[in-house]
N, C-alpha and C positions, 0 to 999 in steps of 0.2 A: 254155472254162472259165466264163465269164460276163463281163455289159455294164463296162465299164469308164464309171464312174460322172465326170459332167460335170465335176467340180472337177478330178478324177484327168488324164482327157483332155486337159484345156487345156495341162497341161507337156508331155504328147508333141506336141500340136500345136502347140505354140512352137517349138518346138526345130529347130535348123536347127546348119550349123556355127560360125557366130556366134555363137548364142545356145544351149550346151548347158545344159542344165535339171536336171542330179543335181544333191543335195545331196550334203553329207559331213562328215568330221571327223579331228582332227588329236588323234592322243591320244598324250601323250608319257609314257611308266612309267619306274621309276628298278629296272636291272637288283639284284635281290637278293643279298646279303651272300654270298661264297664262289661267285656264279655264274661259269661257264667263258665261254672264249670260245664256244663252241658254243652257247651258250643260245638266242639266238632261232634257231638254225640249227635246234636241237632242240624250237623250239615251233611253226616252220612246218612239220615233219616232223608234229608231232601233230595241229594243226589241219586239217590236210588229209587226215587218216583222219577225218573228221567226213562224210561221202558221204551222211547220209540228210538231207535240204534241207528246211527248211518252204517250206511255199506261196510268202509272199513272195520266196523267192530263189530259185523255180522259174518263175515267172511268166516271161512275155515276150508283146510284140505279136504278134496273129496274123498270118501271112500273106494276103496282100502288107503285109509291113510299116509302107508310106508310105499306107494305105490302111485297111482291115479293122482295121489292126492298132492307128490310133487310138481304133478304140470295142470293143474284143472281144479279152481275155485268153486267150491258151492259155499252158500246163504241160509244159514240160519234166522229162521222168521221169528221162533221163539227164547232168547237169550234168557239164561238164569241170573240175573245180577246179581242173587248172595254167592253165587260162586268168584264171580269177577272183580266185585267191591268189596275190600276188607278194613272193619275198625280195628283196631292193633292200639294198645299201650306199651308205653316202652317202661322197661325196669329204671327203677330213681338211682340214682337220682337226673338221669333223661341227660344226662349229658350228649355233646355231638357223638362221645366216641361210643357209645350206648344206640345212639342212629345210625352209624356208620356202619355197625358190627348185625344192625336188624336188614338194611341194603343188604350187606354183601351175601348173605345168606339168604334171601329173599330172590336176589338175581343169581343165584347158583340152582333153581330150581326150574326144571322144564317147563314151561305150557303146554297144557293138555292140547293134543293135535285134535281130539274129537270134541273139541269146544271152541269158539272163536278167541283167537290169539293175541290176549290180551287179560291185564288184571289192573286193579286200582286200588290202593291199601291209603287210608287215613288214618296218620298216627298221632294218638296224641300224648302228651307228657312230657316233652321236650323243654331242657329248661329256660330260663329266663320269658316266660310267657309264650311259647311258642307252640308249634304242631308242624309236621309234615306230610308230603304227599310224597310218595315211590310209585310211578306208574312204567310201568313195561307193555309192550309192543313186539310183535315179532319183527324182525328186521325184513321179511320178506313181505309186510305190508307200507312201509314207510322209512327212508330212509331219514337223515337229521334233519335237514332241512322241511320235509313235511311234517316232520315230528312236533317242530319247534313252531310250524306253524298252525296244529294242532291245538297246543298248549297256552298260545298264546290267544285263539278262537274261545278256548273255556273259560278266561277270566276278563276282569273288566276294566277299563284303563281308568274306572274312578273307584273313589272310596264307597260311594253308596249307588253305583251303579248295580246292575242282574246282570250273572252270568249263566249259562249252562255245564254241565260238565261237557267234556272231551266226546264222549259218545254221543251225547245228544243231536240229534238232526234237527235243523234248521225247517221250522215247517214248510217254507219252499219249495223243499227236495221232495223229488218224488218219491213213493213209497216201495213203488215196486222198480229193481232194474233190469236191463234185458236179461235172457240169460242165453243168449249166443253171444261170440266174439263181436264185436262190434268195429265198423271200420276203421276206427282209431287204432281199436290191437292187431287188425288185420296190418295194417298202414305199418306199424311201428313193429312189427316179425318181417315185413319186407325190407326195413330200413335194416331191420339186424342180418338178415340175409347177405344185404349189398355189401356189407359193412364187413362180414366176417374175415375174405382172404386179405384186406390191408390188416387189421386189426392182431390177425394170430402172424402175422410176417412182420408188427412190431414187438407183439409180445416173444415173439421167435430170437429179435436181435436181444432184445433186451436177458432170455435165458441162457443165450451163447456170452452174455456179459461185453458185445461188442456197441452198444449205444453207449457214449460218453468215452468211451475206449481212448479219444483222443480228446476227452473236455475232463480238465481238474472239477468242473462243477456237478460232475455224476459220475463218480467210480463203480463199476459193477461187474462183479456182483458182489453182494454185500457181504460184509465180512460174518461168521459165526459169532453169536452172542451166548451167553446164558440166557438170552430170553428164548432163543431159537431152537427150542426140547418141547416135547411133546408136553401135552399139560393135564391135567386133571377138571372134573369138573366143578373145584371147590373155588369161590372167587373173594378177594379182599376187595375194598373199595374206600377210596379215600379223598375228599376234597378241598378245596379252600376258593376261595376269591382275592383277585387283585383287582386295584383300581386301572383303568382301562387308559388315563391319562398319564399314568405313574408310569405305564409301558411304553405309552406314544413316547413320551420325554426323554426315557432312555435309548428308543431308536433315534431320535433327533441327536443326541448330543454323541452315539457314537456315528452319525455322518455316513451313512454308507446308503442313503437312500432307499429304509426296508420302510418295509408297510407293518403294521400291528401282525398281521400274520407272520410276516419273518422274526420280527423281536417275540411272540410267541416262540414259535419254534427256537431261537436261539436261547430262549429262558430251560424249553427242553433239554436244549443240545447238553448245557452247562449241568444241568442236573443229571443228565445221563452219565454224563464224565464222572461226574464227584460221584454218584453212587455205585457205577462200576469200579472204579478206584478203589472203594471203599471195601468191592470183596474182590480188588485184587483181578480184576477179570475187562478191564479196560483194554479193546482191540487196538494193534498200530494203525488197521487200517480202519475212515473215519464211521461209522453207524448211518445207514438209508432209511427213512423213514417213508411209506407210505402213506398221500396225503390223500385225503378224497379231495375231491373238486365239483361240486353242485352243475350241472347243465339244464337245472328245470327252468321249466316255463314259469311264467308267472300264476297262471290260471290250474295250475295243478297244485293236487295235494296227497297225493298216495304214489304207491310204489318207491319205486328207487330208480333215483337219475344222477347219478355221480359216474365219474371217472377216477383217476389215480397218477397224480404226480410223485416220481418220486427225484424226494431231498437230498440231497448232500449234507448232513448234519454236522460237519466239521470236527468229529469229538477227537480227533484225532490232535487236533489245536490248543495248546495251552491258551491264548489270549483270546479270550470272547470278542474282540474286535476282529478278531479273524475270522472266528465261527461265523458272527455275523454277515461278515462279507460273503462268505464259502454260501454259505446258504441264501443271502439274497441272488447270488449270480446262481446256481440251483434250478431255484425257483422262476427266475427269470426266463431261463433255461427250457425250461418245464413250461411253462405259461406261451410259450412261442413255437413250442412245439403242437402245442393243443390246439391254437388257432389256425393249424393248418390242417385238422381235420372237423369231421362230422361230428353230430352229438351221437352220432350211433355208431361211430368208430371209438369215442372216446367212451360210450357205455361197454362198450361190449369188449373193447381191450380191459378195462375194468373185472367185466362179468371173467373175462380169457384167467387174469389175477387170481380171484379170490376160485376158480375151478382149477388153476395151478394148486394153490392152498390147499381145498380140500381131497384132491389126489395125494399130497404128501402125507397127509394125517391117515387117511384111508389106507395105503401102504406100508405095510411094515416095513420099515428100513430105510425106506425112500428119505425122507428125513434128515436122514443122519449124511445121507449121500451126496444130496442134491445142495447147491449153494442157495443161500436163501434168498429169494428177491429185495425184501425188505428188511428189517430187523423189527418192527413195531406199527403201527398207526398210528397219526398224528392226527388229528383232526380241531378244525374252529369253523364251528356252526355259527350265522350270524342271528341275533335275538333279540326281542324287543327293546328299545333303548327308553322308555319313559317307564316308571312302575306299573306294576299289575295288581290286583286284586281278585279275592275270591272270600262274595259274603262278608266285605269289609276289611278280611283279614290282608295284611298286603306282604305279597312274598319279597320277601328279604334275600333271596335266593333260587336259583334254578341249575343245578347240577349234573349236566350228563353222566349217563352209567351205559357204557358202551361196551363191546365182545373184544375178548381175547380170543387168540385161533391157535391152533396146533403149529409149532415153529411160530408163531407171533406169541408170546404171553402174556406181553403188556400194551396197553390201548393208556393212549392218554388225548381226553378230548376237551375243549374246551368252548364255552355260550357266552356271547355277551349277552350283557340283562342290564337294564338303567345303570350304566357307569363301571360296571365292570364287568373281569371276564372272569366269568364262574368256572374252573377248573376240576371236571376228575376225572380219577384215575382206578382200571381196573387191571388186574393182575390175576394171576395165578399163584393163589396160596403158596403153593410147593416150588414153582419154579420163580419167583419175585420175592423174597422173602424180605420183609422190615417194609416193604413197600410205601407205607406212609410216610416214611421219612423221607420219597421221595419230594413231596410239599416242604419240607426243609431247605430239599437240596434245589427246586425249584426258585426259593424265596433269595438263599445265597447266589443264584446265579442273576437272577433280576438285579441283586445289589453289585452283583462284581460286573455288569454293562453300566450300572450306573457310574 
């Protein structure tokens, strides 16, 4: 079907059992006024006569899959959807923390490489009238940003409007696609070509720890965390929501001219402090976070087009109004540096990142040796701001469930969705332990900028 393009590649070549590389999302709807018990029984019945699949959720690695199937996409014509779409009950009494514990072990489980890479699970049982949706994607077909706009393709922005689900194709679309490279991908492996010696002679300064060398706003190399250990394949996952105005507010009244993204990240910063604190393991020097940075186009919706700023998280800072400043000038930092390259410098410095990553995990010892670029992901995908619906029902929430990596443990990402910014967080069982109380520690540092 065509070359599977170097950003794309680097998540099937990480991935191992340890370390599996989909993303996903945790979307909770509130069942509509007079619905039966049969409702979601009766909406995984309908979604599963959906049989005509776009590209992206016919894809799959070519054969030999451990092999071929890292650089070169084939197309499956006939997809099994009892295998892809699953109805699931949750045990009563369906509390969140009952859905949370069906996530985190749901995303600790590979996709099969000899099926296209992707699944859809409808659970229902949830209490206070509810039902959820857990869909997963491999990261090598989609990054956040086309993910979310995905997700927001399958439902309807009214109460008694028709959706489709996520896989269904638009009859528009044609049915068959090429299957040579086409001049777009030819186009865009010459752009990563041109792109490559600026690209590894920044990620070069950035290894030797001399970019920011003489700017307080990016210390590097990042200091050793306990998130920065090898991990396991078993994954926690935890969420919550804030209101999205209750954050503006508090960037406004601490004055230092941050955008929602920076008072995100310093609501992090604060809770990274207080829960390193907490086992005693809080670095002098301050925590780097790796940020993605969206370069797509508007008329695309597949692959991955991100870059990587990284943060100066201040944790190093007792007073949140310092944090915050440290990280607005960071970012500012970061965002002016970006504008003075290509999108295929800033992909493929990116792609240069996360193939740093998976050569430390892949080496034994390296790891232990090497300074870590980051300490974590930070990530805010932006998401639809009116409500959604699906079949009347209207989701009450949209939760990303993003990857931890070897020497990264914890991810923590976060969507706006009508009014707020829907928050989660994945970890590594063994190496983030209590990790939910990271949402605690979160909530305290929101109130200590207030």
């Amino acid at each position: 079907m065509g070359l599977i393009s170097p950003t794309d590649s680097i998540f099937l070549l990480a991935e191992s059992r340890e370390h599996p590389t989909h993303v996903g999302a945790m979307q909770l709807f509130e069942l509509p006024p007079h619905a039966d018990q049969q409702f979601v029984r009766n909406l995984y019945n309908d979604v599963t006569t959906y049989t005509d699949l776009k590209s992206t959720f016919r894809k799959r690695p070519a054969d030999p899959v451990d092999s071929l199937g890292q650089i070169w996409w084939t197309e499956d014509d006939d997809v099994d959807l009892s295998h892809h779409v699953t109805l699931s009950g949750l045990p009563q009494p369906g509390r969140v923390r009952e859905l949370l514990e069906y996530v985190s072990r749901a995303h600790s489980a590979l996709l099969d490489r000899h099926r296209p890479l992707w699944e859809y699970h409808l659970i229902e049982g949830v209490d206070h009238n509810r039902f959820a949706v857990y869909a997963k994607l491999h990261h090598s077909l989609a990054d956040g940003v086309a993910a979310m706009r995905l997700v927001a393709s399958s439902l309807s922005d009214t109460v008694d409007g028709t959706s489709a689900p996520l896989w269904a194709k638009p009859p528009s679309v044609p049915v068959r696609q090429p299957k040579t490279a086409s001049p777009a991908t030819a186009s865009a492996l010459a752009n990563y070509v041109r792109a490559a010696g600026p690209a590894a002679l920044s990620f070069g300064k950035i290894a030797a720890g001399s970019v920011g060398r003489n700017n307080s706003a990016l210390p590097l190399p990042a200091p050793r965390t306990m998130f920065n250990v090898p991990i396991t394949g078993s994954r926690r996952f935890a969420a919550q929501s804030w209101p999205i105005e209750r954050i503006r507010e508090a960037g406004r009244k601490a004055g230092a001219g941050a955008t929602l993204n920076d008072v995100f990240l310093a609501m992090c910063s604060g809770a990274l402090r207080r829960y390193l604190l907490s086992h005693d393991a809080l670095p002098a020097r301050p925590l780097v976070a790796a940020v993605p940075v969206s370069v797509r186009s508007e008329d695309s919706d597949g692959g991955n087009a991100i870059g990587f700023a990284l943060c100066n998280l201040g944790t190093h800072l007792p007073n949140p109004e310092d944090r915050l400043a440290t990280i607005v000038g960071s970012m500012n930092s970061a965002k002016a540096t970006m504008a003075r390259q290509s999108k295929s410098q800033i992909q493929l410095m990116g792609a240069t990142m996360q193939a740093a990553q998976l050569l430390t995990g892949a080496l034994p010892g390296i790891g232990s040796i090497a300074p870590p670029v980051a300490n974590l992901v930070i990530s805010n995908v932006p998401g639809p701001k009116e409500p959604l619906y699906l079949n009347g029902a209207r989701m009450a929430a949209n939760y990303p469930v993003s990857i931890p990596a070897d020497h990264n443990a914890l991810n923590i990402t976060a969507v706006s969705y009508a009014g707020n910014l829907d928050i989660g967080i994945v970890g590594c069982r063994t190496a983030v332990p209590g990790l939910q109380r990271m949402l605690e520690h979160l909530e305290w540092s929101l109130a200590e900028l207030e």
